[in-house]
ZADO-1210 file (C-alpha; in nm, 4 decimals, padded with zeros to 6 digits):
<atoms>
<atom x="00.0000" y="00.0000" z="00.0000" code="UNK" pos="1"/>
<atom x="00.1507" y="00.3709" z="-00.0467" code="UNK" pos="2"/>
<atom x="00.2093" y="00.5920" z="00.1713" code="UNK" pos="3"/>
<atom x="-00.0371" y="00.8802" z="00.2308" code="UNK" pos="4"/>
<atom x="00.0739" y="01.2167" z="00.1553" code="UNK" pos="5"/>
<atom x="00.1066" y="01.4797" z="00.3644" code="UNK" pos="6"/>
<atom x="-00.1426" y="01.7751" z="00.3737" code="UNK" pos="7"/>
<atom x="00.0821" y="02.0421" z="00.3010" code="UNK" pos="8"/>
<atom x="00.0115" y="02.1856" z="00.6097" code="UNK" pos="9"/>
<atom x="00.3890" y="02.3138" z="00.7610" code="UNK" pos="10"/>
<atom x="00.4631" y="02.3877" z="01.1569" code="UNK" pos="11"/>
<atom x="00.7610" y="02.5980" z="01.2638" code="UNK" pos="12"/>
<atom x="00.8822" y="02.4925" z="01.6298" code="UNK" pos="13"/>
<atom x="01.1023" y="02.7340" z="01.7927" code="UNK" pos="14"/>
<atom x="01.3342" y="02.6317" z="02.1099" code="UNK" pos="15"/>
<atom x="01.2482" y="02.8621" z="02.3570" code="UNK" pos="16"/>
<atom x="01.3438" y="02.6765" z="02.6825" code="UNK" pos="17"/>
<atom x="01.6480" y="02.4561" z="02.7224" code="UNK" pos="18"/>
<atom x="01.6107" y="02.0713" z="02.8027" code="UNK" pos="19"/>
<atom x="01.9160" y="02.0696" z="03.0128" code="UNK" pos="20"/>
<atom x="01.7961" y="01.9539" z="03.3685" code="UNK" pos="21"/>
<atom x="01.5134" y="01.7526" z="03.1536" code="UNK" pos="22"/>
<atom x="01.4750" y="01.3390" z="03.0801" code="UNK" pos="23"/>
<atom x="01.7314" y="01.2611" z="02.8506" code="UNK" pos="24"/>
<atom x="01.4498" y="01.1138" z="02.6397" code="UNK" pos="25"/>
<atom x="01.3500" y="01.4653" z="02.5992" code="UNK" pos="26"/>
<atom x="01.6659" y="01.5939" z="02.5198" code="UNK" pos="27"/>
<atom x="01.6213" y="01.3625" z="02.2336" code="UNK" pos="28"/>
<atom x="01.3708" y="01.4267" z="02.1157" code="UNK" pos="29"/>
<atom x="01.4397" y="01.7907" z="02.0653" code="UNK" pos="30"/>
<atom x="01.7154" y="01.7106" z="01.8741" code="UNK" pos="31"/>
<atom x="01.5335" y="01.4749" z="01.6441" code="UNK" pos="32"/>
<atom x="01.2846" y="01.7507" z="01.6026" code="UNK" pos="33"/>
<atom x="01.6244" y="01.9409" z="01.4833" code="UNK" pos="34"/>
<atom x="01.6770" y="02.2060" z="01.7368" code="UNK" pos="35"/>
<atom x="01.9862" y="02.2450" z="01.8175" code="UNK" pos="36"/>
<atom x="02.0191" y="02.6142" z="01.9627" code="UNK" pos="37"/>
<atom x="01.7947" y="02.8349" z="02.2285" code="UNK" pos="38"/>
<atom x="01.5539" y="03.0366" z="01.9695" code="UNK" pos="39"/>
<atom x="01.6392" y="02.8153" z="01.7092" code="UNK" pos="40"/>
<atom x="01.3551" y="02.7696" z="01.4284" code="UNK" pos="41"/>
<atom x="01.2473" y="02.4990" z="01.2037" code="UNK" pos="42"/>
<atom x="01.0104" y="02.4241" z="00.9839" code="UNK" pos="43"/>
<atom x="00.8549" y="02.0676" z="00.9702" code="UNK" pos="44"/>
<atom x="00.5426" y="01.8891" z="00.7869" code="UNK" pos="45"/>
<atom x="00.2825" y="01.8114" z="01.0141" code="UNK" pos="46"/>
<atom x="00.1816" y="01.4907" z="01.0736" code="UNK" pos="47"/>
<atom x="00.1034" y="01.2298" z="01.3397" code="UNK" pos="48"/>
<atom x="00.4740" y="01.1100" z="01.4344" code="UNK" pos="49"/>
<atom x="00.5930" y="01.4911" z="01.4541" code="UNK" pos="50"/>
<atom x="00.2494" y="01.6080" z="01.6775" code="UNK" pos="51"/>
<atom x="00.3722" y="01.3147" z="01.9108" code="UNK" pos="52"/>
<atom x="00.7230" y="01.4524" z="01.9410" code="UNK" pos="53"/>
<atom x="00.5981" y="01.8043" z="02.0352" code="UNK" pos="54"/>
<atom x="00.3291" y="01.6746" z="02.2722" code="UNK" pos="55"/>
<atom x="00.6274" y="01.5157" z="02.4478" code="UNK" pos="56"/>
<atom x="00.8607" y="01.8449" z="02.4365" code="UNK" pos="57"/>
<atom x="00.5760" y="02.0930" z="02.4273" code="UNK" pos="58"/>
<atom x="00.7246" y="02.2943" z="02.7523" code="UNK" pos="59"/>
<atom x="01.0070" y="02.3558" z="02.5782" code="UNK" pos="60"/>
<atom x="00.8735" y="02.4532" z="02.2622" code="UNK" pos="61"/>
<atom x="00.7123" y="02.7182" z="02.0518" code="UNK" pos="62"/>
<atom x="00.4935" y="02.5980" z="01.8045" code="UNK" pos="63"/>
<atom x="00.3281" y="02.8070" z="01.5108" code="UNK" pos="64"/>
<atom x="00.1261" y="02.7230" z="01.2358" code="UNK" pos="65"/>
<atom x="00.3057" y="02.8609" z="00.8856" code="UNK" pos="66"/>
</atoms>
């Protein structure tokens, strides 16, 4: 079966707090989300996997609809 495509729909997240002093699951999962940097931006396609990732690191994050 094929995959499903996405629906276009993009989020940026933004580090705004730093997950030092945080699970190291969660540091982990802010880098896999590609933050590297306080204030650092990126822009990812939304999607089940990703909305699971930011539910986990939401305290740390900024999250904006683009």
């Amino acid at each position: 079966m094929a995959a499903k495509k996405g629906t276009g729909k993009q989020l940026k997240l933004t580090l705004v707090r730093s997950p030092i002093g945080y699970e190291k699951s969660q540091k982990v999962t802010v880098r896999a989300l590609g933050l590297r940097r306080m204030n650092a931006s990126v822009m990812r396609e939304d999607s089940p996997a990703l909305r699971g990732m930011i539910t986990k690191v939401i305290h740390l994050l900024k999250v904006e609809e683009a």
